[in-house]
KOLZA-614673 format. One record per atom (N, C-alpha, C, O): residue in one letter; chain; atom name; x, y, z. Coordinates in nm, 3 decimals. Each point is the difference from the previous one (the first is absolute). Example, Ala and Ser with C-alpha at 12.3 -4.5 7.8 and 13.67 -1.06 7.14 Angstrom:
BEGIN
A; A; N; 1.319; -0.569; 0.780
A; A; CA; -0.089; 0.119; 0.000
A; A; C; 0.090; 0.120; 0.000
A; A; O; 0.104; -0.002; 0.066
S; A; N; -0.139; 0.107; -0.138
S; A; CA; 0.082; 0.119; 0.006
S; A; C; -0.077; 0.109; 0.073
S; A; O; 0.051; 0.111; 0.017
***
This chain:
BEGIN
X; A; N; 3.745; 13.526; 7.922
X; A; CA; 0.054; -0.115; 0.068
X; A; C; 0.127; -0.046; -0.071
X; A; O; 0.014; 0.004; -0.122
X; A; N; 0.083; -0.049; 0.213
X; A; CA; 0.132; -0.049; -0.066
X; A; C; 0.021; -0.106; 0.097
X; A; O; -0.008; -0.008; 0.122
X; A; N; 0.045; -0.093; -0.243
X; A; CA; 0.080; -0.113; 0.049
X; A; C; 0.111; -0.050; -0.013
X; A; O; 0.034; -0.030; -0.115
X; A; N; 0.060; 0.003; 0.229
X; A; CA; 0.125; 0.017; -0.053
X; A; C; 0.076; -0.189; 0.027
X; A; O; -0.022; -0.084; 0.087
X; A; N; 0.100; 0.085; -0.191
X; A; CA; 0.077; -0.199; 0.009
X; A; C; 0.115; 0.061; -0.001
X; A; O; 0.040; 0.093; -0.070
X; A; N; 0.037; -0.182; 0.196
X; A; CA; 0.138; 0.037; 0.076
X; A; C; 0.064; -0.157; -0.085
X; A; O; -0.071; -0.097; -0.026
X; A; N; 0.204; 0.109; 0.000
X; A; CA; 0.069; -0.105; -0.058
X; A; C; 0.139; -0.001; 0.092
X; A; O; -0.009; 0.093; 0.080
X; A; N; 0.095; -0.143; -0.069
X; A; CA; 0.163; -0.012; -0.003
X; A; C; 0.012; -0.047; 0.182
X; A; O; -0.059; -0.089; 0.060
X; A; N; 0.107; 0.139; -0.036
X; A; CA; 0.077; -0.035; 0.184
X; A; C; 0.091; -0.115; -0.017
X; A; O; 0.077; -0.028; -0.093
X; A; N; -0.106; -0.040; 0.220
X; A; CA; 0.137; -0.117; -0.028
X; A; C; 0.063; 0.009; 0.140
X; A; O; -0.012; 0.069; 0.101
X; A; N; 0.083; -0.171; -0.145
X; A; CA; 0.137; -0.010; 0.123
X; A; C; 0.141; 0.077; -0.078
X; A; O; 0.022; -0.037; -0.116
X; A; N; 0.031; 0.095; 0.151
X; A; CA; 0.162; 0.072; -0.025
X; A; C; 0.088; -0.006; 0.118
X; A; O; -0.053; 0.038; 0.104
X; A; N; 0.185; -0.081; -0.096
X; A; CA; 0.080; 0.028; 0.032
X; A; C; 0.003; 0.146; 0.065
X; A; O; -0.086; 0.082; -0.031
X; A; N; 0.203; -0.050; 0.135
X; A; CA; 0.001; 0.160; 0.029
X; A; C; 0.082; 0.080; -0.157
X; A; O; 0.069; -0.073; -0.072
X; A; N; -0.080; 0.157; 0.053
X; A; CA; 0.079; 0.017; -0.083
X; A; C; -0.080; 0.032; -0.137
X; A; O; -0.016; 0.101; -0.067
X; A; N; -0.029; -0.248; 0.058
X; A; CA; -0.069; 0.004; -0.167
X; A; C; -0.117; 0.060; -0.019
X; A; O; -0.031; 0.085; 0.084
X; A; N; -0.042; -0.105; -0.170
X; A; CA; -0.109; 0.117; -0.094
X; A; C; -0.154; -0.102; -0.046
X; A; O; -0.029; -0.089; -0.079
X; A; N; -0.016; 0.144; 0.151
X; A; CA; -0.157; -0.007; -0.088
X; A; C; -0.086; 0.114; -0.040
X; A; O; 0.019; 0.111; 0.050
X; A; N; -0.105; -0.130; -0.132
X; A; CA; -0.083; 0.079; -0.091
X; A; C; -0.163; -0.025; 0.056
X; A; O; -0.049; -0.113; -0.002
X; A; N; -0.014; 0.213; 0.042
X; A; CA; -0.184; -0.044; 0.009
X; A; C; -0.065; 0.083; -0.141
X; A; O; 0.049; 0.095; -0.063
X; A; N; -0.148; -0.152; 0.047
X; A; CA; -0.063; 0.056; -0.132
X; A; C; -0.134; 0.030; 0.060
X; A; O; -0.034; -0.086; 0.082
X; A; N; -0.024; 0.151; -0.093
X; A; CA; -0.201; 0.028; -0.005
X; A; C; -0.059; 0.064; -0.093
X; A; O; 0.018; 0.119; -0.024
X; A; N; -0.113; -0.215; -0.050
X; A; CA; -0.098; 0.003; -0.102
X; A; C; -0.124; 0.065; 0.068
X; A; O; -0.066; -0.045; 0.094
X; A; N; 0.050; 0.165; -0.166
X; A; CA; -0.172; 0.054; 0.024
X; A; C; -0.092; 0.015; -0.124
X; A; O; 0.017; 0.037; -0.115
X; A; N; -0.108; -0.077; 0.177
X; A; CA; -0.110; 0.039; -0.106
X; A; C; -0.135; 0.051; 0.048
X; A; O; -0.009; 0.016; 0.121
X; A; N; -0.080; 0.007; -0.182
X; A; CA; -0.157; 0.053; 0.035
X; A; C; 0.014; 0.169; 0.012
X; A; O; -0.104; 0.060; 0.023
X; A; N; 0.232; 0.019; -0.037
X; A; CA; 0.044; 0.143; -0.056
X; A; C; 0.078; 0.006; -0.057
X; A; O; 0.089; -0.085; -0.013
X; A; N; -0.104; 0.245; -0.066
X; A; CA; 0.149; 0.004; -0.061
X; A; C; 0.126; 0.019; 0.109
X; A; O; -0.002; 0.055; 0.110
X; A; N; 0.079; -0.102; -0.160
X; A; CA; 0.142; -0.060; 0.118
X; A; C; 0.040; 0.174; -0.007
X; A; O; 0.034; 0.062; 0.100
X; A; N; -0.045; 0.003; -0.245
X; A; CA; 0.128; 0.091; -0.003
X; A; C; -0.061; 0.127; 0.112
X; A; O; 0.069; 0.103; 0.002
X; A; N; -0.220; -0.107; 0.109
X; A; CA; -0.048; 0.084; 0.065
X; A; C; 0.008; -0.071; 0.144
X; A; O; -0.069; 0.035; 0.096
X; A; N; 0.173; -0.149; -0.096
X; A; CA; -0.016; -0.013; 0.113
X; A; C; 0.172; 0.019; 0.053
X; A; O; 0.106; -0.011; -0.061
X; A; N; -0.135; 0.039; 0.181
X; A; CA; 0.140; 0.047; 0.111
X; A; C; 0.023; -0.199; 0.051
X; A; O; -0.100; -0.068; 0.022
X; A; N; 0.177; 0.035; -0.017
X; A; CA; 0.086; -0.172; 0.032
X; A; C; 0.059; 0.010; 0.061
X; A; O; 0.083; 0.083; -0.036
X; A; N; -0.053; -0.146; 0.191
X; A; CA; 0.062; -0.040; 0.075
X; A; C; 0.046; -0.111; 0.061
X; A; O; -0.080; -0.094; -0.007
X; A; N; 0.180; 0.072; 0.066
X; A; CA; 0.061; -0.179; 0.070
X; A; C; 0.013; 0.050; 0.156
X; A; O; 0.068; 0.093; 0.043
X; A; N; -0.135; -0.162; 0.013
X; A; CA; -0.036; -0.054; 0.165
X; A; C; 0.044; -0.089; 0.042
X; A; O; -0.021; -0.096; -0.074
X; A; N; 0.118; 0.053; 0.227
X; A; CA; 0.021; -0.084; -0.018
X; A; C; -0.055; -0.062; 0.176
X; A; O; -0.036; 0.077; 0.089
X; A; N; 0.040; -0.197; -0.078
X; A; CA; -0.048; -0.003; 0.212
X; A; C; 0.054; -0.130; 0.022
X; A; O; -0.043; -0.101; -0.056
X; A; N; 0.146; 0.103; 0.143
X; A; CA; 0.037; -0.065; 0.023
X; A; C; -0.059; -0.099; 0.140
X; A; O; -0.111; 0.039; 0.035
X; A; N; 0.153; -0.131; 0.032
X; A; CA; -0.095; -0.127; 0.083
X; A; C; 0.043; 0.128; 0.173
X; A; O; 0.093; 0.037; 0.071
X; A; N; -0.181; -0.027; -0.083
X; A; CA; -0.053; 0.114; 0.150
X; A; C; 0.010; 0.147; -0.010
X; A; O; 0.021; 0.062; 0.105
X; A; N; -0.034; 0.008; -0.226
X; A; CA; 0.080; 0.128; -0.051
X; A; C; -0.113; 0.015; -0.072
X; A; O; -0.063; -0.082; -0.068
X; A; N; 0.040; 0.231; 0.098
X; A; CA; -0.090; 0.083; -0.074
X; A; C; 0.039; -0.017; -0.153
X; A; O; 0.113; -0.026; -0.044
X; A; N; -0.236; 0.046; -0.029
X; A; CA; 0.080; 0.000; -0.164
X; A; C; 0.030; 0.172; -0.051
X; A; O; -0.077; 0.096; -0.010
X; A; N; 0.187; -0.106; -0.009
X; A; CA; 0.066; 0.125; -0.072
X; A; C; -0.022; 0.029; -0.113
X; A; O; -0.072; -0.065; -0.076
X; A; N; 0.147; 0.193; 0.041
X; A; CA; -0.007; 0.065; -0.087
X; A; C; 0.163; -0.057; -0.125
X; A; O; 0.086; 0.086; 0.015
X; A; N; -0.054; -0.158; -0.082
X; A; CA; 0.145; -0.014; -0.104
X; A; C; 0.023; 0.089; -0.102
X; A; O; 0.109; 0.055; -0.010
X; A; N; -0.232; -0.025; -0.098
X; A; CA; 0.066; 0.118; -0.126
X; A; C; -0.184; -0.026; -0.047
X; A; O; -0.086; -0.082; 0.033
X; A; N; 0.090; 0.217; -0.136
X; A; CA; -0.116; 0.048; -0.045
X; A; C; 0.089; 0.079; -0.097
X; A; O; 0.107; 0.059; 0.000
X; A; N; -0.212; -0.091; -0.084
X; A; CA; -0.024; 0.098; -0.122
X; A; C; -0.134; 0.008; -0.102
X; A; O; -0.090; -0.082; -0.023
X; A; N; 0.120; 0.239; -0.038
X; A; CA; -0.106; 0.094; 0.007
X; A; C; -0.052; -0.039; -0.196
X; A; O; 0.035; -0.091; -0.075
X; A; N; -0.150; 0.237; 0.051
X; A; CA; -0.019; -0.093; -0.122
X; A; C; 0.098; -0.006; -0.149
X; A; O; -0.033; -0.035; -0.113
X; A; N; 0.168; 0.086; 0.167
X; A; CA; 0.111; 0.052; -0.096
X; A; C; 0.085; -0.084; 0.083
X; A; O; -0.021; 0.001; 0.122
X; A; N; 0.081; -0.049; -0.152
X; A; CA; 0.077; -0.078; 0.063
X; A; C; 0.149; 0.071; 0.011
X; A; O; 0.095; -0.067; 0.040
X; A; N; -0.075; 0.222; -0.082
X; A; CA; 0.075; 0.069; 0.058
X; A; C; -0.030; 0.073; 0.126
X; A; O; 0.051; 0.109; 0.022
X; A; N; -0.157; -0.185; 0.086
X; A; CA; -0.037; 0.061; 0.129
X; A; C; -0.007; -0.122; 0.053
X; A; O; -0.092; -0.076; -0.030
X; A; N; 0.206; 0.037; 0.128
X; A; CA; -0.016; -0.142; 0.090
X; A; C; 0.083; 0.047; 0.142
X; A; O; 0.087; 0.087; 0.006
X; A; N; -0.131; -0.159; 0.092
X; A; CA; 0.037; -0.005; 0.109
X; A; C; 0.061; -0.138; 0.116
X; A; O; -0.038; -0.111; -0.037
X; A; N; 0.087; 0.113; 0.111
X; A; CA; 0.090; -0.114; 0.057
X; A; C; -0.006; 0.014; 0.104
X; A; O; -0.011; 0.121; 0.014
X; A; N; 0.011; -0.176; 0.099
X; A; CA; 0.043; 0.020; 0.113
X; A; C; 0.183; -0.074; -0.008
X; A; O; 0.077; -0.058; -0.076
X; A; N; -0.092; 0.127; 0.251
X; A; CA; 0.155; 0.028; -0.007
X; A; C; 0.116; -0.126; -0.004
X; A; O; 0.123; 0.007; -0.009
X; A; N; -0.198; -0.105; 0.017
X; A; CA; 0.074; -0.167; 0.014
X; A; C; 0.001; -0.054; -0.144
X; A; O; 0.072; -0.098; -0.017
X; A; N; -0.135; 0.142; -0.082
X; A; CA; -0.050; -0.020; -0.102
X; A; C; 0.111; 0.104; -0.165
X; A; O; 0.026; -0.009; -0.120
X; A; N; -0.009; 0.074; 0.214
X; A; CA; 0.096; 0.115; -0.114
X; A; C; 0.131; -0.098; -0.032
X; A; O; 0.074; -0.061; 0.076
X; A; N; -0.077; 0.071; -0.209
X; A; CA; 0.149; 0.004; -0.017
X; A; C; -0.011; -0.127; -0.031
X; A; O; 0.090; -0.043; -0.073
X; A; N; -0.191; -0.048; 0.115
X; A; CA; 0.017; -0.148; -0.014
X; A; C; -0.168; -0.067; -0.113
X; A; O; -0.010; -0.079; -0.094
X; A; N; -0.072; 0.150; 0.158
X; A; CA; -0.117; -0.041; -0.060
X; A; C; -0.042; 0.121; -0.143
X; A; O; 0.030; 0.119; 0.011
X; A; N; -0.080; -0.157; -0.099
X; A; CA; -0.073; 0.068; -0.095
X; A; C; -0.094; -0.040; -0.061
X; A; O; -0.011; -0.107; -0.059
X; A; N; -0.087; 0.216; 0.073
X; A; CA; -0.146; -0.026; -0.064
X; A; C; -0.042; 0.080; -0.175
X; A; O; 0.027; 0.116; -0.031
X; A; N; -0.082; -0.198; -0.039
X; A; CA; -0.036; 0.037; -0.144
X; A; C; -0.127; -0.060; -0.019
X; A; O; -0.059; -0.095; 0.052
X; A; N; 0.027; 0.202; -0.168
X; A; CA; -0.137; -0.047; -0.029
X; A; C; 0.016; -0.045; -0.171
X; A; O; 0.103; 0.026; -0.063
X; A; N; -0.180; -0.072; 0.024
X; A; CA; -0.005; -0.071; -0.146
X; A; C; -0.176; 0.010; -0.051
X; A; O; -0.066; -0.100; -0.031
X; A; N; -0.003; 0.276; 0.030
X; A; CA; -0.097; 0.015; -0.040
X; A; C; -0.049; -0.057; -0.113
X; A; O; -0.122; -0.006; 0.013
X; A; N; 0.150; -0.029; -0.097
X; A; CA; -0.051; -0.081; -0.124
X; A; C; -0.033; -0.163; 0.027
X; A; O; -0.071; -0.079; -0.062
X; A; N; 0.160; 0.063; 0.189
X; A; CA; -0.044; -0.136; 0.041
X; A; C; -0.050; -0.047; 0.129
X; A; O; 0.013; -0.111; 0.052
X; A; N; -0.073; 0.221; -0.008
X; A; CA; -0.098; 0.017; 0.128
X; A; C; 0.111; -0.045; 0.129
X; A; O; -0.050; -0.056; 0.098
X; A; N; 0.182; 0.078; -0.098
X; A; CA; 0.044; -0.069; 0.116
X; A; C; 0.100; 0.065; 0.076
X; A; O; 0.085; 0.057; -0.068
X; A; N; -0.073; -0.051; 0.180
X; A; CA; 0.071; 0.066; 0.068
X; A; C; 0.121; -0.107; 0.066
X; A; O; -0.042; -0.112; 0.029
X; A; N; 0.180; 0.138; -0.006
X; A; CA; 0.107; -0.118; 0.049
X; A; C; 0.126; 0.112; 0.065
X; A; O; 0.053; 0.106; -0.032
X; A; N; -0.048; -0.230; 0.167
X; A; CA; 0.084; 0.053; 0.071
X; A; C; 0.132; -0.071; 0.011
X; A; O; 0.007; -0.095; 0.077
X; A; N; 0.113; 0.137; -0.157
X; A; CA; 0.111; -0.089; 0.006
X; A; C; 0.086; 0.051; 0.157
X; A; O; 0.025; 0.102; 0.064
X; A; N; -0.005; -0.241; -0.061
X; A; CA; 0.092; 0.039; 0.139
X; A; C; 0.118; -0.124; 0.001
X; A; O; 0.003; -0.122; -0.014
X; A; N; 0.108; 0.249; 0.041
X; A; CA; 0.136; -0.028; 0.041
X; A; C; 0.093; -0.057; 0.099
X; A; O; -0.091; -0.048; 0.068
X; A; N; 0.170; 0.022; -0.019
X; A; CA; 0.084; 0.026; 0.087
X; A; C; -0.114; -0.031; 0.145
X; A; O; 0.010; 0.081; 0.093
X; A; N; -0.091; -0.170; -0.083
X; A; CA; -0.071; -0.064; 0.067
X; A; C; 0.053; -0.058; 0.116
X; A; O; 0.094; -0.079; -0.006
X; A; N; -0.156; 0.120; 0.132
X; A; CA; 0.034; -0.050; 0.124
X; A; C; -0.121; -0.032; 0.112
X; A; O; -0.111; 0.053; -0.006
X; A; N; 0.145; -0.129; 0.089
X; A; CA; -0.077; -0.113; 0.100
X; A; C; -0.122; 0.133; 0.036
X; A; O; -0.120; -0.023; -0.008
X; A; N; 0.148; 0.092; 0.027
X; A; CA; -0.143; 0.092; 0.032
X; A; C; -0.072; 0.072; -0.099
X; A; O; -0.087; 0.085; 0.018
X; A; N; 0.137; -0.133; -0.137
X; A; CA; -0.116; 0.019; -0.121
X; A; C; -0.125; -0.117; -0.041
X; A; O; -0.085; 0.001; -0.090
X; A; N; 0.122; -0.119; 0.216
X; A; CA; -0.060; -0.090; 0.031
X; A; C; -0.172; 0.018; -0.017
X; A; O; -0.035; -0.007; 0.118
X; A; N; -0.061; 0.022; -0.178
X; A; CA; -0.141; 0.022; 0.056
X; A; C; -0.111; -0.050; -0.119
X; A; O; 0.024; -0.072; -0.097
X; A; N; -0.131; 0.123; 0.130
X; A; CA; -0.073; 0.029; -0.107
X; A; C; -0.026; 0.080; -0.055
X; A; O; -0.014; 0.105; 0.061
X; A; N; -0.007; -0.106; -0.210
X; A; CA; 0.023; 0.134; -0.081
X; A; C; -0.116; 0.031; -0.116
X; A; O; -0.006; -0.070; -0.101
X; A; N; -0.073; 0.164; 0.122
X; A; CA; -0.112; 0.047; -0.033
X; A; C; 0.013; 0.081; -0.114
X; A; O; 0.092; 0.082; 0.001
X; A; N; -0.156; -0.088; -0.086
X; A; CA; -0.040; 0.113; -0.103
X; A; C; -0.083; 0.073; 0.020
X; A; O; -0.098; -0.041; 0.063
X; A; N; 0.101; 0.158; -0.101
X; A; CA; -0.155; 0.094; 0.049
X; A; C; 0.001; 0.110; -0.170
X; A; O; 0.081; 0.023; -0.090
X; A; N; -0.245; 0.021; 0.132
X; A; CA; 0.001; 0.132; -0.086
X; A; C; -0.089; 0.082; 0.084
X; A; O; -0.030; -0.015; 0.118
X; A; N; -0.010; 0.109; -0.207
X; A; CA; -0.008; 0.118; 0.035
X; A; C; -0.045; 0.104; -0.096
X; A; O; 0.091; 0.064; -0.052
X; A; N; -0.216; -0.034; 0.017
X; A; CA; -0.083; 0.133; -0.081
X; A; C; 0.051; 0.126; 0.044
X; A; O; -0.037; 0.083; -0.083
X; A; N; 0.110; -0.025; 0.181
X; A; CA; 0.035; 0.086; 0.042
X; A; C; 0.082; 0.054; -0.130
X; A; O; 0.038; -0.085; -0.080
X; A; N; -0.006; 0.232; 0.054
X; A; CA; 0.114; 0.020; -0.079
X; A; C; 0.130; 0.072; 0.047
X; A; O; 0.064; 0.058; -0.087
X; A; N; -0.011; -0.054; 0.233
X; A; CA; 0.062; 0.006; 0.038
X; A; C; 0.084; -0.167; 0.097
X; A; O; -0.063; -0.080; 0.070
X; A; N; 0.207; 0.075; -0.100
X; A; CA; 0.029; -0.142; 0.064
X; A; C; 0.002; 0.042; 0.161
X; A; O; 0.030; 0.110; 0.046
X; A; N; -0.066; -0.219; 0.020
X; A; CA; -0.007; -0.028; 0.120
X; A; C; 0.068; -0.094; 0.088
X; A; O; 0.020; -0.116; -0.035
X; A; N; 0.013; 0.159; 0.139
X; A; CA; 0.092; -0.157; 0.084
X; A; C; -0.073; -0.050; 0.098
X; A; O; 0.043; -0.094; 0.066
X; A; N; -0.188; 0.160; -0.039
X; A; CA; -0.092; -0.024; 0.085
X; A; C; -0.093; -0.172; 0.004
X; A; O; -0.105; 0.020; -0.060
X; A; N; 0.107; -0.081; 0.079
X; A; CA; -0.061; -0.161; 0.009
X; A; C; -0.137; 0.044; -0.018
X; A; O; -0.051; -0.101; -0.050
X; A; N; -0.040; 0.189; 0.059
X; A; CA; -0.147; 0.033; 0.050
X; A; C; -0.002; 0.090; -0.102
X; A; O; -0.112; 0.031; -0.041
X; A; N; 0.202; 0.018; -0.008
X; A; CA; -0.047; 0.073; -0.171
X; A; C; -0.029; -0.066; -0.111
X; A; O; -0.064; 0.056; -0.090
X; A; N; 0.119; -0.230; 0.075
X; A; CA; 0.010; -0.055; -0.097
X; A; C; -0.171; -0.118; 0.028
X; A; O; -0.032; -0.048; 0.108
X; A; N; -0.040; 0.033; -0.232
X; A; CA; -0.105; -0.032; 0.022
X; A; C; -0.016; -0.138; -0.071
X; A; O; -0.114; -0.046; -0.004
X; A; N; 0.209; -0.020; -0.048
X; A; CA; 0.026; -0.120; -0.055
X; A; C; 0.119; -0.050; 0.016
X; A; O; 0.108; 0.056; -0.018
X; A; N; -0.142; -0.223; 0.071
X; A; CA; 0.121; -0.044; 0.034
X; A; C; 0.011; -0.136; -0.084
X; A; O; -0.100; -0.043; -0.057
X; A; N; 0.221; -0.021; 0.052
X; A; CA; 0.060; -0.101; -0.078
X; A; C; -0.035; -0.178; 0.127
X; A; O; -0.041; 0.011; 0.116
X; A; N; 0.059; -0.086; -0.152
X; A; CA; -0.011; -0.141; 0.068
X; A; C; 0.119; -0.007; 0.102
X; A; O; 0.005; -0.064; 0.105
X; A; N; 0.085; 0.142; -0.158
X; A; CA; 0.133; -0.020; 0.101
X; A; C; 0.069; -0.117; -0.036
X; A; O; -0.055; -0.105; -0.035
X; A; N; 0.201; 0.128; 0.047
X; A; CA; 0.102; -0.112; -0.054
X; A; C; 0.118; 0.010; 0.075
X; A; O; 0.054; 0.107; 0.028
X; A; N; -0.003; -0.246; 0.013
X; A; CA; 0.079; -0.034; 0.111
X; A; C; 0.151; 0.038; -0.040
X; A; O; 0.055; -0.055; -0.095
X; A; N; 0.022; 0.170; 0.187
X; A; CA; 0.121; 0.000; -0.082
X; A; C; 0.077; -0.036; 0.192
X; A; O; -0.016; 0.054; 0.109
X; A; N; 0.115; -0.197; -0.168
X; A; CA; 0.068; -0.011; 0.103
X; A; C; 0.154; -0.019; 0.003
X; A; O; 0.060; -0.079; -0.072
X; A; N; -0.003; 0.162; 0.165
X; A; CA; 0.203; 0.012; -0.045
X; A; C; 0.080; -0.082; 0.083
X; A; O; 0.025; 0.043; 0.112
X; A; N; 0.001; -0.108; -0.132
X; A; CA; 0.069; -0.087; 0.100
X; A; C; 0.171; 0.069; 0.020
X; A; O; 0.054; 0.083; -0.072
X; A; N; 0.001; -0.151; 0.198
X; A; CA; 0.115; 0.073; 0.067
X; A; C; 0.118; -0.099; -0.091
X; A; O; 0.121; 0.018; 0.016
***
């Protein structure tokens, strides 16, 4: 069993930058695969970036490159997604997940633990 505490969101400007953090515990972190979800108000929840149990294996979707990056901080159980260059449709809620699997995944139904969710909203 893993439980995971979501921290950061906020209101930003278009343009500017926030950071999410997620704390797990009840496994070792360094066997689990971490991902950020995000669903916005009538919108399926998606897939944003994942990464694997090396944190030289991560993945993004395509709105997400170039602007968002995900790291892990195994010694301190936490996974954080900094994001950049932020705009009105990065608007949603934003999930932490994991994952026992040892391959990373972008699949929503692969990941078997999820975070409380935290409000990230961009104004125009």
């Amino acid at each position: 069993q893993v439980q995971l505490v979501q921290s950061g969101g906020g209101l930003v400007q278009a343009g500017g930058s926030l950071r999410l953090s997620c704390a797990a515990s009840g496994r070792t972190f360094s066997r689990l695969a971490m991902g950020w979800f995000r669903q916005a108000p009538g919108k399926e929840r998606e897939f944003v970036a994942a990464i694997g149990w090396s944190d030289s294996s991560t993945r993004y979707t395509d709105s997400a490159k170039s602007r968002f990056t995900i790291s892990r901080d195994n010694a301190k159980n936490t996974v954080n997604l900094q994001m950049n260059s932020l705009k009105p449709e990065d608007t949603a809620v934003y999930y932490c997940a994991a994952t026992a699997r040892i391959y990373v995944s972008t699949a929503l139904r692969e990941f078997d633990y999820w975070g409380q969710g935290t409000q990230v909203t961009v104004s125009s």
